[in-house]
C-alpha positions, 0 to 999 in steps of 0.5 A: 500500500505504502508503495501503491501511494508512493507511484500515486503521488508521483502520477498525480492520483494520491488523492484518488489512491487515498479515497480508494483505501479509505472507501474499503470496510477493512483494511489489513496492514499486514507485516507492518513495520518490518522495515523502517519506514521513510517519513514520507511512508510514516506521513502516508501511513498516519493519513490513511489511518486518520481518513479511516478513523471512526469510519471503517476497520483497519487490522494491524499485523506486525512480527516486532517484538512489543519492547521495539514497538513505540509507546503511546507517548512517544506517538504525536497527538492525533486521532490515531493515537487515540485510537491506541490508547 
């Protein structure tokens, strides 16, 4: 998906790509953070979860052992976060 965006925004469809994901009833993410994320990926991701919020399910998977994991705290304010909360 992170990757999907990333094209869209280079052919001028970003904002097409992020209704597309927005409009699914669930949305799973998964393996998520296996990799580090670039910040634009980071900027793609917390906008897909903000367009989703209090709208449609989205499953999170992730193989990253919870010590690794960011703490709520650590997390900027935003209806994301406080999703997690």
């Amino acid at each position: 998906m992170l990757h999907e965006l990333s094209i869209a925004r280079g052919d001028g469809s970003y904002t097409t790509m992020l209704q597309k994901i927005a409009r699914a009833d669930v949305r799973v993410l998964d393996a998520l953070l296996i990799a580090p994320l670039e910040e634009q990926e980071r900027r793609d991701l917390l906008e897909v979860l903000e367009d989703r919020y209090d709208r449609a399910s989205t499953v999170i998977t992730t193989q990253v052992p919870t010590k690794k994991l960011a703490s709520p705290s650590q997390i900027p304010r935003s209806p994301t976060r406080s999703a997690i909360e």
